[in-house]
C-alpha positions in Angstrom: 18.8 -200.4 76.8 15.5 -202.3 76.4 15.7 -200.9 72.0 19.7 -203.3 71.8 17.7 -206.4 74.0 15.0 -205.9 71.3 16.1 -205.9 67.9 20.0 -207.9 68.9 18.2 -210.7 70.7 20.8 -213.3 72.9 24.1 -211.1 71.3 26.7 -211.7 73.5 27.3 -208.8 75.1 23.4 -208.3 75.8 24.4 -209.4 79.6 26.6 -206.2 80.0 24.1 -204.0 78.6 23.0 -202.2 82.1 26.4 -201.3 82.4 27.3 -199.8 79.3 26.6 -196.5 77.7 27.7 -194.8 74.4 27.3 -195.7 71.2 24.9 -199.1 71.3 21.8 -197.4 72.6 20.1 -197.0 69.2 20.4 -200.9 67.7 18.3 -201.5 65.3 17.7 -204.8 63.0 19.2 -204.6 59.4 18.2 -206.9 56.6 21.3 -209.3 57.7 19.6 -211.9 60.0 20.9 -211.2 63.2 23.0 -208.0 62.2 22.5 -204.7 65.0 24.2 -201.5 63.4 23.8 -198.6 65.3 25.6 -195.2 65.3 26.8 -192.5 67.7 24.3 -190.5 69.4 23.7 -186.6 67.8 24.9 -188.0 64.1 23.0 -186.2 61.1 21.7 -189.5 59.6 20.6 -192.1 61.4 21.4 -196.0 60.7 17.5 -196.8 61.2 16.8 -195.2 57.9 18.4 -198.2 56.0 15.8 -200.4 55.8 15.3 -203.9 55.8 13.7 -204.4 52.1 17.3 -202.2 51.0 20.4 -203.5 49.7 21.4 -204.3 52.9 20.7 -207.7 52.9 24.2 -208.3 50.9 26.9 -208.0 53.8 28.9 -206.0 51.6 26.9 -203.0 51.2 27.8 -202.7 55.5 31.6 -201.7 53.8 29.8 -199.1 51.4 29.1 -195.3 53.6 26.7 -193.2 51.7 28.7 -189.9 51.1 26.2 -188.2 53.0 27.3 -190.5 55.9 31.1 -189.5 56.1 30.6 -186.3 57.8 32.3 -186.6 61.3 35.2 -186.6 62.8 38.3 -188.8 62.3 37.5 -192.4 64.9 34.1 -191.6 65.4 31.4 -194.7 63.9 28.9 -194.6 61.0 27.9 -198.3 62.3 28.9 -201.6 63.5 27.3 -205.1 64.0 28.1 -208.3 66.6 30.3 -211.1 65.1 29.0 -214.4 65.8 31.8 -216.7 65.4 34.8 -215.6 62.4 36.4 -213.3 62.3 35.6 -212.5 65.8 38.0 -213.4 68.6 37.4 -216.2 71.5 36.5 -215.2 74.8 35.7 -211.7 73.5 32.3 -209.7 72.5 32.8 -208.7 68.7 31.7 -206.3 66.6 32.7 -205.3 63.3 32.6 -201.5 63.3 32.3 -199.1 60.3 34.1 -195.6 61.3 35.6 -192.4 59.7 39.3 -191.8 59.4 41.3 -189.2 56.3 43.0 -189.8 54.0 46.6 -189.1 52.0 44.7 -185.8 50.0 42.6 -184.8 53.1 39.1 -186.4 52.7 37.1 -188.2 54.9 36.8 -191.9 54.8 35.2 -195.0 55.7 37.5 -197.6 57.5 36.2 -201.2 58.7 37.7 -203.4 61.4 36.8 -205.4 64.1 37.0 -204.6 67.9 37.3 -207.6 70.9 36.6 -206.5 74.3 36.9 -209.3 76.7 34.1 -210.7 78.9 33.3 -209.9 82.5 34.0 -206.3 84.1 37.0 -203.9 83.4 39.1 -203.3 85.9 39.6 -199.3 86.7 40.9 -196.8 84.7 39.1 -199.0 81.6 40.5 -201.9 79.4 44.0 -201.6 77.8 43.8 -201.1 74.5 45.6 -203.0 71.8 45.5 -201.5 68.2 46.5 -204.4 65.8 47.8 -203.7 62.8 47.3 -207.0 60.1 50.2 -207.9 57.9 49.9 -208.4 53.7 45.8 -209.7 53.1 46.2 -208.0 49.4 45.1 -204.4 47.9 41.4 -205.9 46.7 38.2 -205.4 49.0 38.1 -209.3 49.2 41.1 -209.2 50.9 39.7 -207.2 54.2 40.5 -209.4 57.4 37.0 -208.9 58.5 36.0 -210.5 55.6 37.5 -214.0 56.9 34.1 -215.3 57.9 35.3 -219.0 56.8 37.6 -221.4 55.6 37.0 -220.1 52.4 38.7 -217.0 53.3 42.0 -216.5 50.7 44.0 -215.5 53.8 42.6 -217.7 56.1 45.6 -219.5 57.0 47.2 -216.4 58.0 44.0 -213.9 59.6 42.9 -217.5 62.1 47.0 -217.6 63.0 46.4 -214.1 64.1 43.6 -214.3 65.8 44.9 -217.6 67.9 47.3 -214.7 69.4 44.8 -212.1 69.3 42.9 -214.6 72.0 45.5 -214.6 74.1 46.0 -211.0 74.7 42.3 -211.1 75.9 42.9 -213.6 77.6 44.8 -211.6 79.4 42.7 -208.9 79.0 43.4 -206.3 77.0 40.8 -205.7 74.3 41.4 -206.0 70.8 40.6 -203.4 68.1 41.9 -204.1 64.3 41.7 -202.2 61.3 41.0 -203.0 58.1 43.0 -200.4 56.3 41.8 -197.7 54.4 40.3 -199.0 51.0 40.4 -202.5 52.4 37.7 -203.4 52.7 35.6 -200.1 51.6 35.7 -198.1 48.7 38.9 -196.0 47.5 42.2 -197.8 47.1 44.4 -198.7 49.8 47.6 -197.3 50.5 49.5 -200.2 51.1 52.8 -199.7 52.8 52.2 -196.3 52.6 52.5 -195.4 56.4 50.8 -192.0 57.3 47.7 -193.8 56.0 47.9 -196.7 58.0 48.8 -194.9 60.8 45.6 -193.1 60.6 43.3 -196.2 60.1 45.7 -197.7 63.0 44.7 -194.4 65.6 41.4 -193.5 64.5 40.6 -197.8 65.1 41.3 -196.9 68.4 39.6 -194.2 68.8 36.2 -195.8 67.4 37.0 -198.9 69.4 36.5 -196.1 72.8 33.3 -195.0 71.2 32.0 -199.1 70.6 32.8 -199.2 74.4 33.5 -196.4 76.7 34.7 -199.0 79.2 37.8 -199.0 77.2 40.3 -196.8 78.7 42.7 -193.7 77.1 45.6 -195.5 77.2 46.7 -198.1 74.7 49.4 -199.4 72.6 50.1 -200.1 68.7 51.1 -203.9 67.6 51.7 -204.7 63.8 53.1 -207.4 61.8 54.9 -207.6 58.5 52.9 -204.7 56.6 51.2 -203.6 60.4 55.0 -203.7 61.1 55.9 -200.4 59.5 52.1 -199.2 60.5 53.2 -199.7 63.8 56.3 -198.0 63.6 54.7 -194.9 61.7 52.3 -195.3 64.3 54.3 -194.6 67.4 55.7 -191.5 66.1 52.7 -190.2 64.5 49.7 -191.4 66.4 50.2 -188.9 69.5 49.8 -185.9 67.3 46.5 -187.6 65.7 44.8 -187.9 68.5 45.9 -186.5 71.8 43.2 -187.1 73.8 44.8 -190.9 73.9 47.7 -192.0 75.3 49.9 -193.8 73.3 52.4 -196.0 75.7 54.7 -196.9 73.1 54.0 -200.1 70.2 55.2 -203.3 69.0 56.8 -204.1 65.4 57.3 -207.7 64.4 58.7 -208.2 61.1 58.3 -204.3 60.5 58.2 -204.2 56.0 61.5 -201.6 55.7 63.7 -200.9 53.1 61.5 -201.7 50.1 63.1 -199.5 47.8 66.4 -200.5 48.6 65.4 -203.7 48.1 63.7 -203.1 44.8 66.8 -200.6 43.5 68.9 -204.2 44.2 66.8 -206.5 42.5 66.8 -204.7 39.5 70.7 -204.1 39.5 70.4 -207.7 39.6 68.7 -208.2 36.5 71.0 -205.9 34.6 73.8 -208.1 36.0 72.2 -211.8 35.5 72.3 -212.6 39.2 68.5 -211.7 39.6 67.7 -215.4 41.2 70.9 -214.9 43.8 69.2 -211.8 45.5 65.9 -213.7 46.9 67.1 -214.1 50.1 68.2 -210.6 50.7 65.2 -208.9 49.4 62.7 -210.8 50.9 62.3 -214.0 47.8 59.1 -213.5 45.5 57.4 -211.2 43.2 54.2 -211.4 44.4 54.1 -208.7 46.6 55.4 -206.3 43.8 52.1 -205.5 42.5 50.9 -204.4 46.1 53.9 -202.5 46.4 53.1 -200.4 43.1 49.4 -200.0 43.6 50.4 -198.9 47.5 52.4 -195.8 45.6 50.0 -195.5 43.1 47.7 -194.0 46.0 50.3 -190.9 46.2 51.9 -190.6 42.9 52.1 -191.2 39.2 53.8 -194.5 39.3 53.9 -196.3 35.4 55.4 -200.0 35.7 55.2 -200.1 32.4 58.2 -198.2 32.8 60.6 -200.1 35.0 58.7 -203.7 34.4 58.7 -206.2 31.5 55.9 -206.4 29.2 54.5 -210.0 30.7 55.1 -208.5 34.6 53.4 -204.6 33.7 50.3 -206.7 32.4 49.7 -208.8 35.5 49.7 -205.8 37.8 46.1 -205.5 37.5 45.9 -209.0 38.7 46.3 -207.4 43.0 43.0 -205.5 41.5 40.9 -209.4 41.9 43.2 -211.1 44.1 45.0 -211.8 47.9 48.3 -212.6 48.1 47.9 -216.2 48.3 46.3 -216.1 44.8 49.6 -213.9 43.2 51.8 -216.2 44.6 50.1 -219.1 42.2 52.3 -220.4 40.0 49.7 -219.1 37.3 50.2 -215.9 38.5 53.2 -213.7 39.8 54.5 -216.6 42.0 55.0 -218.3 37.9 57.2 -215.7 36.8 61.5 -215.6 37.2 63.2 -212.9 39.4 65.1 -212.3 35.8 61.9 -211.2 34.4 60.1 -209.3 36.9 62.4 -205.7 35.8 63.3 -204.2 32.4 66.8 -203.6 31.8 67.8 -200.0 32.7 63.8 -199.3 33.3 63.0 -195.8 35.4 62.0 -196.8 39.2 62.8 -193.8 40.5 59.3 -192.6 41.1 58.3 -195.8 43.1 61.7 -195.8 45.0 61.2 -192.7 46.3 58.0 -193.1 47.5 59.0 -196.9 49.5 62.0 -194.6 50.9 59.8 -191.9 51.7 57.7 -194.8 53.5 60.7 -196.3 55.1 60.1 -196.8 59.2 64.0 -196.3 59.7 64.2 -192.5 59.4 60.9 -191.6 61.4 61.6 -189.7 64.7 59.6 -190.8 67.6 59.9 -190.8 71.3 57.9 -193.5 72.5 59.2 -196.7 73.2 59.5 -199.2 70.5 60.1 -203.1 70.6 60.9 -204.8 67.4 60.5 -208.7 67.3 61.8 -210.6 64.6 62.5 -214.5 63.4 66.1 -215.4 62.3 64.7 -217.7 59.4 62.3 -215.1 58.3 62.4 -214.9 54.4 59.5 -212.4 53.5 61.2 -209.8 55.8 65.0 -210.6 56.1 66.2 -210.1 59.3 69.1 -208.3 57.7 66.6 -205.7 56.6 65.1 -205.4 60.0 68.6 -205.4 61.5 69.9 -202.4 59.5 66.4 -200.5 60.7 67.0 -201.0 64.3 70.5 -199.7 63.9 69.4 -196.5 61.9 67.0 -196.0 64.7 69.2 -196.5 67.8 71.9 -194.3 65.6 69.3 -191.1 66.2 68.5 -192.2 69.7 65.6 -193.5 69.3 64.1 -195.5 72.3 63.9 -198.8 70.7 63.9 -202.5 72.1 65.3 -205.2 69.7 64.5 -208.9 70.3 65.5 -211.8 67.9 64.2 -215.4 67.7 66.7 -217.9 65.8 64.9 -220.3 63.2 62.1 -218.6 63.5 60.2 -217.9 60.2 57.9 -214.7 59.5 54.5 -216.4 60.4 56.2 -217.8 63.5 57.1 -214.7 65.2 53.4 -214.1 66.4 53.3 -216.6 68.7 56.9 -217.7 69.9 57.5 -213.7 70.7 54.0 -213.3 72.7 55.4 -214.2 75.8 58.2 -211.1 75.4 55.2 -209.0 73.6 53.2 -209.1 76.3 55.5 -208.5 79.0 56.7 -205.8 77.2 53.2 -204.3 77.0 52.6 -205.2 80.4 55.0 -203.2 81.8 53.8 -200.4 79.5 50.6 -200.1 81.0 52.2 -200.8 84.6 50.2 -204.2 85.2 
């Protein structure tokens, strides 16, 4: 390991280097001051030929995968480099890891997220895994979690909440991996809400995260919230299939996004009626994550919003192409305009509705075990929604946990249900 104590220095996990094997044996030093990347042993092109007079002295071009580079199979790494401080998690090594997953027409693609593996030694059989899956950043690059290297950060507020809890699951050690999404982050648009593709960034995140560290074991489980939510959902009845030779134990949904198109299909009808502002509360209040929405389905079909929106609301759709959510909620912005004026009377939605019913985590089959968390006074996902979901499932027999948390908002969920979360997951892994 002397080539990793070379070029990476004091990193943090240089004190665990005699015991680990895998995928950090061929470290070199990038033009970032104190970045490693390094890639798997055996693949075609080697990280060492980026060199330090490149491009690479601009952080972003770590998110940007040659074409050449995708080749490989979905979970395995092009790169990764330590995190010194955000968006890395306390009491952890971190590493932000570049790695291949596939997307909704069949290609390959280049995923970021970060991975936190607690200090010290892992007990046998490996670490537990924990996939997280991050709730609504936004649709642009910008808007990547592992972009939150500050205050600065447009989601900062919400990516430090989640990495408060994030600590304590390592704290209790399980090690952390969390995706980016597909085209969050790198290039290619993401598929927001769109849940075989999340799914898929979710899985093949945990698979990279075993090739990072081998000391991670097989086993692991999925936890999402709000947008990760559904991925989380989609994950436990998909993520088996994607990759066998892991063992999903089941995953966590809190505030899981569902019925989008129901809710959609009802605030138009509202519009038609006049009673658009009387709906907020039951379709989740705001407009700003509409454009997300219709970029999300743009990813899989021919959505127009010029033909269900108004003229003022079609033209600002491009405005998820620059900025995070916090930004479309501005008053300037989507957050300015009147839940009367978001639709066009009678417009054609179909197209979109389908594909948010299509997307809907209600009507997937699974046989893992699923717990659902969710806060009372939540008013991004109503608890009605989320209520109706869990019915639909337990309807079909599906094995699914359901856990409420009066006065509760959707932010608050993450850390007044950890205590039920993780003895949940706990007892999933049999600790």
């Amino acid at each position: 390991m002397s080539d990793i104590q070379e070029g990476c220095g004091d990193l943090p996990q240089r004190r665990h280097a005699r015991r680990r094997t895998g995928l950090i044996m061929s470290a070199v030093l990038a033009g970032i001051a104190g970045t490693c990347v390094a890639v798997a042993p055996g693949q075609a092109t080697p990280v060492a030929n980026i060199s330090m007079s490149e491009e690479t002295t601009d952080v972003a071009a770590f998110y940007a995968a040659p074409a050449d580079r995708l080749v490989g199979a979905p979970g395995s790494v092009i790169q990764l480099r330590p995190i010194d401080g955000d968006p890395g998690v306390e009491g952890a090594r971190n590493y932000l890891v570049l790695y291949r997953s596939v997307d909704m027409r069949g290609n390959t693609v280049a995923v970021s997220g970060t991975l936190a593996v607690p200090d010290g030694d892992a007990p046998p059989g490996g670490w537990p895994l924990i996939s997280w899956a991050h709730g609504t950043t936004g649709v642009d690059d910008s808007c990547a979690p592992s972009h939150d290297t500050s205050a600065d950060f447009p989601a900062h507020d919400y990516t430090s909440l989640v990495r408060k809890v994030q600590a304590q699951w390592i704290a209790a050690g399980y090690a952390v991996a969390q995706t980016d999404y597909q085209g969050l982050g790198t290039p290619g648009p993401h598929g927001y809400l769109i849940g075989t593709a999340e799914q898929r960034a979710v899985t093949d995140m945990a698979r990279a995260a075993r090739e990072v560290d081998p000391e991670i074991g097989t086993r692991w489980v999925a936890v999402g919230h709000s947008q990760g939510g559904q991925a989380a959902v989609f994950t436990d009845a998909q993520a088996q299939q994607w990759a066998p030779e892991l063992q999903l134990l089941g995953a966590v949904a809190l505030a899981p996004a569902s019925h989008q198109g129901i809710g959609l299909q009802a605030s138009q009808m509202a519009t038609n009626t006049g009673a658009a502002g009387a709906l907020g509360p039951l379709t989740g209040g705001g407009t700003a994550f509409l454009p997300l929405i219709i970029r999300g389905a743009q990813t899989v079909a021919d959505v127009d919003p010029a033909r269900f929106l108004t003229p003022r609301a079609a033209a600002m759709v491009s405005l998820a192409d620059t900025g995070c959510i916090a930004q479309l909620r501005d008053s300037q912005e989507w957050g300015g305009i009147p839940p009367g004026e978001v639709f066009s009377p009678g417009g054609d939605m179909s197209t979109l509705t389908r594909v948010l019913n299509e997307n809907d985590p209600s009507t997937l089959t699974f046989t893992q075990p699923l717990l659902v968390l969710q806060g009372r006074a939540d008013t991004t996902i109503p608890a009605l929604a989320t209520d109706a979901m869990v019915m639909r499932q337990r309807a079909a027999g599906r094995p699914v946990q359901y856990r409420a948390y009066p006065g509760v908002d959707h932010r608050g969920v993450l850390e007044a249900s950890y205590a039920d979360a993780l003895s949940w997951v706990n007892g999933r892994f049999g600790r």
